[in-house]
C-alpha positions in Angstrom: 91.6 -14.2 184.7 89.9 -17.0 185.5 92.0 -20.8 186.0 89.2 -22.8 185.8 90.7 -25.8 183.7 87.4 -27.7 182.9 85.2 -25.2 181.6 87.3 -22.4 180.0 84.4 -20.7 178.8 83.1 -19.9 182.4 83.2 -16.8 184.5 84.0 -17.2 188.0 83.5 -14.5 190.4 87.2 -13.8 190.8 86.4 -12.4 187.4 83.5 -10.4 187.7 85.5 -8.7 190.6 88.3 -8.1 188.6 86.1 -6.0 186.0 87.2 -8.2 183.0 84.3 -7.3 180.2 82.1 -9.8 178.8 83.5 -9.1 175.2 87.4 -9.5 175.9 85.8 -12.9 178.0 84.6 -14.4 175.3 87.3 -14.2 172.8 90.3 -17.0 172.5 93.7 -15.3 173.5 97.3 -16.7 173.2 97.2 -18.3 176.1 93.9 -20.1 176.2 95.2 -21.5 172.7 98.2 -22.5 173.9 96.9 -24.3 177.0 94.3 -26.2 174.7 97.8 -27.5 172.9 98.7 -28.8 176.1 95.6 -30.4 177.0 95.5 -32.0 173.7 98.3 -32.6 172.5 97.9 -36.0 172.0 95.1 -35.1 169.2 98.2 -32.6 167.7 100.7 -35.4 167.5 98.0 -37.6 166.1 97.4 -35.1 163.0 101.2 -34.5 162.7 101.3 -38.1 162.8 98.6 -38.8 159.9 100.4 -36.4 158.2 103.6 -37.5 158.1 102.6 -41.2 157.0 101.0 -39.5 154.5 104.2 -37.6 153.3 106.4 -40.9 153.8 103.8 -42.4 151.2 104.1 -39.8 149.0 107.7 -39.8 149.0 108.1 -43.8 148.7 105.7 -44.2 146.5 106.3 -41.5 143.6 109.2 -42.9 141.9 112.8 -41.6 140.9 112.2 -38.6 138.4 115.5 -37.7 135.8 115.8 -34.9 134.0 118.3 -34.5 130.7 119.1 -31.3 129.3 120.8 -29.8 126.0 121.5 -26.8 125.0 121.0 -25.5 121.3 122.0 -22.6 119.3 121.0 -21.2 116.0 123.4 -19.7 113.9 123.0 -17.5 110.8 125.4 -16.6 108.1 125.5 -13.0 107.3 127.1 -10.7 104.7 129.6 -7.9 106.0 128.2 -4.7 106.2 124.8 -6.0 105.1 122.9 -8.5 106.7 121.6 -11.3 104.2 117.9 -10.5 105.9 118.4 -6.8 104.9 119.5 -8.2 101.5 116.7 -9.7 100.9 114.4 -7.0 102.0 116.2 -4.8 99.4 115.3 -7.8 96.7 112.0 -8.8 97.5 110.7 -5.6 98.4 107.6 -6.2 96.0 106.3 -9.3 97.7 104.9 -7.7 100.7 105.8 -10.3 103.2 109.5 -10.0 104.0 109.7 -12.9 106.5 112.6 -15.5 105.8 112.1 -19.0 107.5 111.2 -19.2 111.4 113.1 -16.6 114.2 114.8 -18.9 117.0 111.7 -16.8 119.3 109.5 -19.7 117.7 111.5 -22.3 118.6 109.3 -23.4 122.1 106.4 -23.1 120.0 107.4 -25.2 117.5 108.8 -28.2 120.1 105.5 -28.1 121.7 103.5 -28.5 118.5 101.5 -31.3 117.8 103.6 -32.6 114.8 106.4 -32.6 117.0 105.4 -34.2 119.4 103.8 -37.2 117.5 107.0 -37.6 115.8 108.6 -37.8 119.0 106.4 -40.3 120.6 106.1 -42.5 117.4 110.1 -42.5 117.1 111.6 -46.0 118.4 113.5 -46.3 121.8 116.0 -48.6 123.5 114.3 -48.9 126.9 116.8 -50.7 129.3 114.0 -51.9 131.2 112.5 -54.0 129.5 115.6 -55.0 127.0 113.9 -53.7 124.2 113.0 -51.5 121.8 109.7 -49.6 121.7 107.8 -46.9 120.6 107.1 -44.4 123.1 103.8 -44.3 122.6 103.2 -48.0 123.1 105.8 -47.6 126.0 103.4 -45.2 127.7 100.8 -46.8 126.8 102.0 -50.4 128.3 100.1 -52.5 130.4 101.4 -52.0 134.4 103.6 -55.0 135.9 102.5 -56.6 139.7 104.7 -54.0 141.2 103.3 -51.1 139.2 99.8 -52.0 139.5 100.1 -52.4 143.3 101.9 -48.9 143.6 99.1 -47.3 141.6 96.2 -49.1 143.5 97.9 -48.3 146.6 98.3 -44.5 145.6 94.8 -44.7 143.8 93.3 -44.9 147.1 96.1 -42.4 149.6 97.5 -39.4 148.0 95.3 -39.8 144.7 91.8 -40.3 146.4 90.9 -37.5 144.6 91.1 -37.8 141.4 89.8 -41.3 141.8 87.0 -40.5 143.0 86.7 -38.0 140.1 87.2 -40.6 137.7 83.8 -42.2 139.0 81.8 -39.7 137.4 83.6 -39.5 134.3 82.1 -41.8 131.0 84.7 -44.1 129.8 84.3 -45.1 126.2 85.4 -48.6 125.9 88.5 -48.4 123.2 89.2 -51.2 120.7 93.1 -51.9 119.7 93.1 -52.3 115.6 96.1 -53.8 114.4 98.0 -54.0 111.3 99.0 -56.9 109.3 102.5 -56.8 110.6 101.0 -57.3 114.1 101.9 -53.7 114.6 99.0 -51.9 116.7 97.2 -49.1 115.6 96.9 -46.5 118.7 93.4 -44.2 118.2 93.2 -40.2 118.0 92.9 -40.2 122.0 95.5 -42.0 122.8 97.9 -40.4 120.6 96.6 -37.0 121.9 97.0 -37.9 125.8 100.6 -38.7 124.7 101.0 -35.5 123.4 100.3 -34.0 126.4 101.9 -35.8 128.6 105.5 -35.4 126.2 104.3 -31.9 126.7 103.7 -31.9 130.3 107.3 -33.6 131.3 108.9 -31.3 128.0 110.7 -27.8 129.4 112.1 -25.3 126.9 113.7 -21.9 128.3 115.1 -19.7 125.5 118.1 -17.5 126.9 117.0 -13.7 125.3 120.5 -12.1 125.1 122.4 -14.8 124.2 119.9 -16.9 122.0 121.2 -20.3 123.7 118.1 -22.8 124.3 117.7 -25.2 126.9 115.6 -28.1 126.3 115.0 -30.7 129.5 112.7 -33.3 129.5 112.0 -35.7 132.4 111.4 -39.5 132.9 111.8 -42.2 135.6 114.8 -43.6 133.1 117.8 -41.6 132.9 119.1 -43.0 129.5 115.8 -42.7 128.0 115.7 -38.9 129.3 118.9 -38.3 127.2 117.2 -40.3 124.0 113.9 -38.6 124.5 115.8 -35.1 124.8 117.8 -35.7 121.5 114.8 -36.7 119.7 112.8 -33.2 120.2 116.4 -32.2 118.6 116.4 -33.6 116.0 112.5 -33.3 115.1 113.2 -29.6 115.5 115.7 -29.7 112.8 113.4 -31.5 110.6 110.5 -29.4 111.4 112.4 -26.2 111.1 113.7 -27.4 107.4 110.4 -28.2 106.2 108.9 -24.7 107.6 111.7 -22.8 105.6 112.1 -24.9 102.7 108.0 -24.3 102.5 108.1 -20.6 102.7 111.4 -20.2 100.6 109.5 -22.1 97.8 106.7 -19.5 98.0 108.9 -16.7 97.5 111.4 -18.5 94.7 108.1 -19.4 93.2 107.1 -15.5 93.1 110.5 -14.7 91.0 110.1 -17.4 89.0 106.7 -16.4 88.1 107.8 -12.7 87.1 110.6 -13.7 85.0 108.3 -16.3 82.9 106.3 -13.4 82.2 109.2 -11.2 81.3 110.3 -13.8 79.0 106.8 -14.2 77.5 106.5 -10.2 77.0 109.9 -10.2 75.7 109.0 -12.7 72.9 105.9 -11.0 72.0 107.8 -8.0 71.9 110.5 -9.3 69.8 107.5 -11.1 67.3 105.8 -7.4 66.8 109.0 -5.7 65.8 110.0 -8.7 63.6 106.8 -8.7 61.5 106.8 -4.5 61.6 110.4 -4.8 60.2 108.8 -7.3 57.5 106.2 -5.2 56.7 108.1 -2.4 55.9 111.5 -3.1 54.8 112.6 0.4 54.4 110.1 2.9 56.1 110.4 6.2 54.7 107.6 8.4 56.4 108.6 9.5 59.6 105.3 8.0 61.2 106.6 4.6 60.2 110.5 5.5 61.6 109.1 6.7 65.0 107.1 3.5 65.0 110.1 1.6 65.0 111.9 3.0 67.0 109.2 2.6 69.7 109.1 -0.8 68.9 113.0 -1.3 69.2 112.7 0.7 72.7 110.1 -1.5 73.9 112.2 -4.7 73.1 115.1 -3.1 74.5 113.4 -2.5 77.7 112.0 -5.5 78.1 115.3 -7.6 77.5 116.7 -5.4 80.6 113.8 -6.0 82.5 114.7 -9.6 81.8 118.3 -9.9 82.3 117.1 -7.9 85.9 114.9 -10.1 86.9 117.1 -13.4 86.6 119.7 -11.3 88.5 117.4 -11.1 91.5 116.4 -14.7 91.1 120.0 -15.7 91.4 120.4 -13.7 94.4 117.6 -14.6 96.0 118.7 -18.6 95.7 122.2 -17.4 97.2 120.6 -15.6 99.9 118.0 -18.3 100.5 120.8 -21.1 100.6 123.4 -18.9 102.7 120.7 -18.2 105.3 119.1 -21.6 106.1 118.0 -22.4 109.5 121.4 -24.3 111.2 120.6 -25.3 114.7 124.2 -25.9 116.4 123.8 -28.3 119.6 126.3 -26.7 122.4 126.1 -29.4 124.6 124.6 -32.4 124.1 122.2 -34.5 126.7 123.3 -37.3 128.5 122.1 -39.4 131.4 122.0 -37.5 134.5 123.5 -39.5 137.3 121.7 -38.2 140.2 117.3 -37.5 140.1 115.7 -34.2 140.5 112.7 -35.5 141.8 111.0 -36.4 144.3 112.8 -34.3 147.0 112.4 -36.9 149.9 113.5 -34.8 152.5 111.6 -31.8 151.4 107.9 -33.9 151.5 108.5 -34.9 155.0 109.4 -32.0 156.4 106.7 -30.4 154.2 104.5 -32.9 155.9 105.4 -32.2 159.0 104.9 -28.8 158.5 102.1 -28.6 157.6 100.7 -31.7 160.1 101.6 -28.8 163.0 99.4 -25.6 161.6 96.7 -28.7 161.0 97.1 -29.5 164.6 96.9 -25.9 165.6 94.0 -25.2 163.4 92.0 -28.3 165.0 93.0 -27.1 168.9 91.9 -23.0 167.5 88.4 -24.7 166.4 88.0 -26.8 169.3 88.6 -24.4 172.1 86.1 -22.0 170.0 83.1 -24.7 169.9 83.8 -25.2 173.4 83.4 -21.9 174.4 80.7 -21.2 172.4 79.2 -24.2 173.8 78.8 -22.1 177.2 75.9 -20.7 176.0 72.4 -22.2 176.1 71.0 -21.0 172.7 74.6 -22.3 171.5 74.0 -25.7 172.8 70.4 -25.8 171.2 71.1 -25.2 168.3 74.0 -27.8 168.2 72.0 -30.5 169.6 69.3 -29.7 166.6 72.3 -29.6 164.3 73.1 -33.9 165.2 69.3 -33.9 165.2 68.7 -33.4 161.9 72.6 -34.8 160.3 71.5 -38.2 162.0 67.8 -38.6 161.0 69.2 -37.5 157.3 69.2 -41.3 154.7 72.7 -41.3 154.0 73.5 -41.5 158.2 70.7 -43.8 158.1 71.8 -45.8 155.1 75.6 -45.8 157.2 73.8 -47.0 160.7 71.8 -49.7 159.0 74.3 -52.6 159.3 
């Protein structure tokens, strides 16, 4: 194989005597990579270097991250040997829909709803801080302080380059604050939805399937206003969760209620025919007028049962309705974690500096393949009419000017 160290890409005649094709020539083995390493190394430690001042900037400069947790239970009172759902089945087996208040399946989903979470953010904080108490969406929503706005500028133009230059192209309606008499400001439909999302974004919700047990975390860069934030999706679930059953058990004590008004109206009616029958005909002596009596006494008699049924179920429906509302049971409540969960320091750099080496790598595999491919004429043509036409294009030209 040939040692030339200049020009890898040459055959020598040590080559062409040892019979080494022009195919297995031309490709880039192990050991032509790893003697391009050595010869540049220094352009390797340069990427690992860029790299790891980028992950020692990302790791300084994303702040402390806390997470608080609690875990919630729901519990349901049921009959022995009949469950109150089956119950009520049984009882409202007319109505069609036999659903009873909200299953602890559609607990995430409610959390994560929109009513939720505008509860949440327009719910009042201590913020230790700033000393005060806020809003969270006007905490969010707060103007940056010098060492804020120089962390974001600084990122803005490092590890976010990205999705500031994004921002360039994006229209950027100019908002106006309205505020109340009180002095209290009046946030717009935008702003209220982009703190929805981000409640959502920093808001996880795992639902334990044998056990039922819920685990809600949310995350901030304060750990006591973790734990408040965490208790307040608690007890806007609560609230939430009472209003959805209280809505739908109204709909179906509105449906008894309904049928026994009418029972009672029928029954009157009822009652009002055979009284002015009876009237009518004091002492009935053809048997056409005695069986018409009698039907009439059947019919009231039937619709006083009917009646005195109906109420029955009405009854048991409240009891069932009362014995099985929603009661979610906090197991463990959250409280300021001590230590963050995020960033992971440690991790970034040596993430960095893993991935700074397969960069290196990847630039020495691409370099010894140009150069090679260099070798040839036609190659070397077409790469010198390649800077031919990148530096006669107007943006070079525009770059050159000064």
């Amino acid at each position: 194989m040939s040692t030339n160290m200049t020009d890898p890409g040459q055959r020598t005649e040590e080559d062409n005597k040892l019979g080494i094709p022009h195919e297995i020539d031309m490709g880039i083995s192990f050991l032509r990579i790893v003697l391009g390493l050595v010869y540049h190394r220094q352009i390797v430690v340069a990427i690992i270097g860029v790299f790891i001042v980028l992950g020692l900037l990302t790791a300084l400069l994303s702040p402390s991250l806390y997470t608080a947790t609690a875990l919630v239970v729901r519990e349901v009172e049921t009959s022995p040997g009949l469950s109150a759902r089956t119950m009520f089945n049984r009882l409202a087996g007319n109505m069609g829909d036999q659903t009873v208040g909200v299953t602890p399946e559609t607990y995430p989903d409610i959390l994560r709803s929109h009513e939720v979470l505008l509860a949440v953010a327009k719910s009042p904080f201590f913020i230790d801080d700033l000393d005060t108490t806020l809003k969270l969406i006007g905490y969010y929503n707060r103007p940056p302080d010098l060492f804020g706005s120089f962390s974001q500028g600084l990122k803005s133009v490092t590890i976010g380059l990205p999705k500031t230059l994004v921002g360039f192209f994006k229209e950027k309606s100019p908002g106006k604050d309205t505020v109340t008499e009180s002095g209290e400001r009046i946030f717009s439909a935008v702003e209220e939805e982009r703190i929805a999302r981000l409640l959502a974004d920093n808001l996880y919700v795992k639902v334990d399937p044998m056990s039922g047990v819920m685990s809600i975390s949310y995350t901030t860069t304060n750990p006591r206003l973790s734990a408040q934030i965490a208790q307040s999706f608690i007890d806007h679930l609560k609230i939430r969760v009472q209003g959805i059953y209280a809505y739908n058990s109204e709909g179906k004590l509105t449906y008894f209620r309904n049928r026994l008004n009418e029972a009672d109206y029928e029954l009157v009616q009822s009652g009002k025919i055979l009284a002015k029958f009876i009237d009518s005909n004091l002492e009935p002596k053809t048997a056409k007028l005695r069986t018409e009596l009698e039907r009439l006494k059947r019919q009231v008699t039937f619709k006083t049962e009917l009646y005195s049924h109906l109420q029955t179920q009405l009854t048991q429906v409240e009891l069932e309705l009362k014995r099985n509302q929603p009661v979610i049971t906090v197991l463990q409540a959250p409280f300021p974690p001590i230590s963050p969960s995020a960033p992971k320091r440690k991790r970034i750099v040596m993430l960095s500096l893993i991935l700074g080496g397969l960069a290196g790598i990847f630039a020495i595999v691409i370099k010894t393949a140009f150069e090679r491919q260099m070798v040839n004429d036609v190659s070397r043509a077409e790469w010198f009419e390649i800077k031919k036409i990148v530096l006669q294009s107007r943006p070079m030209r525009w770059i050159r000017r000064p």
